[in-house]
Backbone bond lengths (Angstrom), bond angles and torsions (degrees), N, CA, C in turn:
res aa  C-N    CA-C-N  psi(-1)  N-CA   C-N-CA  omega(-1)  CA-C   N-CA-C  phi
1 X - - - 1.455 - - 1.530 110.95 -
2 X 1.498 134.95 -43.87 0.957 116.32 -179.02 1.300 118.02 -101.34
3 X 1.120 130.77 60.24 1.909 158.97 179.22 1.443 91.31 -131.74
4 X 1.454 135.15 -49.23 1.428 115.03 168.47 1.550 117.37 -94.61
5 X 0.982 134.43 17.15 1.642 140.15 147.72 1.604 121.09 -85.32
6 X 1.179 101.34 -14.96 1.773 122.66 -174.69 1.333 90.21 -73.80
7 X 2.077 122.80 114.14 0.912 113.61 178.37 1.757 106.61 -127.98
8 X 1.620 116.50 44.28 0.955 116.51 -172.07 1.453 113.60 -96.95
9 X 1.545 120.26 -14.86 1.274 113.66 162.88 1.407 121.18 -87.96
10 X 1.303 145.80 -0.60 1.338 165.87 -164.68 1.730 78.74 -85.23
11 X 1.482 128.97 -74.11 0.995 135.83 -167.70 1.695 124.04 -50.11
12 X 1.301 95.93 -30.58 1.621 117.81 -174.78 1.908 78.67 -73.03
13 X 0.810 111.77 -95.14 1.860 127.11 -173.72 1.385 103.58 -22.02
14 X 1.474 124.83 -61.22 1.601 126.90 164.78 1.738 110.35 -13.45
15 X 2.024 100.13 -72.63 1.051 107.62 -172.40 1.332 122.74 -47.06
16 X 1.440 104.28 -60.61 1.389 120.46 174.59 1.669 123.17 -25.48
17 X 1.492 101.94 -60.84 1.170 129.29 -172.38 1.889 100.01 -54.46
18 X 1.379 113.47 -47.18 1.525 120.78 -173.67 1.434 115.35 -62.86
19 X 2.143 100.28 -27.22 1.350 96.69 -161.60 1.384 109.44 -103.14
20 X 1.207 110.26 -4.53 1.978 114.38 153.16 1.215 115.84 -88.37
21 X 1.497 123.81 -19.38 2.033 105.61 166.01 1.188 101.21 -82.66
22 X 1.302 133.99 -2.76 1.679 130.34 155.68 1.670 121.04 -82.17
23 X 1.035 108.69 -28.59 1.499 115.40 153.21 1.350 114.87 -57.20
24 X 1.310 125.40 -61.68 1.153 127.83 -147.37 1.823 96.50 -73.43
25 X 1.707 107.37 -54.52 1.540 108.15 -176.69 1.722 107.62 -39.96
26 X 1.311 96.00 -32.71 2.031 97.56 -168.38 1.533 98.51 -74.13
27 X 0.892 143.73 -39.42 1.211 150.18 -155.10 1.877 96.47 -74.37
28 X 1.597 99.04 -64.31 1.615 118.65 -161.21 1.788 88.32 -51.75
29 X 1.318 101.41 -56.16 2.064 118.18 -177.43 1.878 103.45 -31.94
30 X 1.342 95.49 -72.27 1.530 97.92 -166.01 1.560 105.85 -68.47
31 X 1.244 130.77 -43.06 1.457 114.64 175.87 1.078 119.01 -46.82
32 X 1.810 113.70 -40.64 1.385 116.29 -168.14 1.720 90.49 -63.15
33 X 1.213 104.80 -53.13 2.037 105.10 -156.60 1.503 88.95 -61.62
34 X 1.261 143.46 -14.39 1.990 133.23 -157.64 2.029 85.98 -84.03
35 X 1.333 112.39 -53.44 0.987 116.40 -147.98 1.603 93.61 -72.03
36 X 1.192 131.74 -53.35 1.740 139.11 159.94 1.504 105.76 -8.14
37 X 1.580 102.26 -62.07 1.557 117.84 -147.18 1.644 111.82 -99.62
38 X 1.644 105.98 -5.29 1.584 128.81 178.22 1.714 98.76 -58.90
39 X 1.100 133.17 -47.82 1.716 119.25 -169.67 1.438 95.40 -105.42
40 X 1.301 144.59 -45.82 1.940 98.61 176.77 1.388 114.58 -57.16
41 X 1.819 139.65 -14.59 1.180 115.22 -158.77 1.456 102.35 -107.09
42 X 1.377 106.64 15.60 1.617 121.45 -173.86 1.637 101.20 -111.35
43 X 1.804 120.29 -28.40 1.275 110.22 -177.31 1.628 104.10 -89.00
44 X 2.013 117.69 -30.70 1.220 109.72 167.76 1.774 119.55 -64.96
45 X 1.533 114.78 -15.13 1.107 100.87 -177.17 2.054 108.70 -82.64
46 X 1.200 110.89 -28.91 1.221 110.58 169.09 1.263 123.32 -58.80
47 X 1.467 118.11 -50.52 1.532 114.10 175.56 1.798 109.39 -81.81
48 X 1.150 117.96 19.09 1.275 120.89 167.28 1.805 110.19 -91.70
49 X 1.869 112.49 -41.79 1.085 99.31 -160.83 1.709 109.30 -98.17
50 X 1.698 125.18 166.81 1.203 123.32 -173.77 1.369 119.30 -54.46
């Protein structure tokens, strides 16, 4: 009985679980902002080079 009241790995997995939909939002965030920010840093990089 108390191997299924033992709720200290539930907690481990909880975490886990929070700290890849926090991965994932960062991931979804910056692609979205790369793709935004892909043609001014491509037209400043053109009128930057000789």
């Amino acid at each position: 009985m108390r191997f299924f009241k033992d709720e200290e790995g539930v907690t481990a997995i909880e975490y886990s679980l929070i700290a890849a939909l926090i991965a994932l939002v960062i991931v979804v965030a910056v692609t979205g902002i790369g793709k935004f920010l892909k043609t001014p840093f491509i037209t400043i990089g053109c009128a930057l080079s000789p």
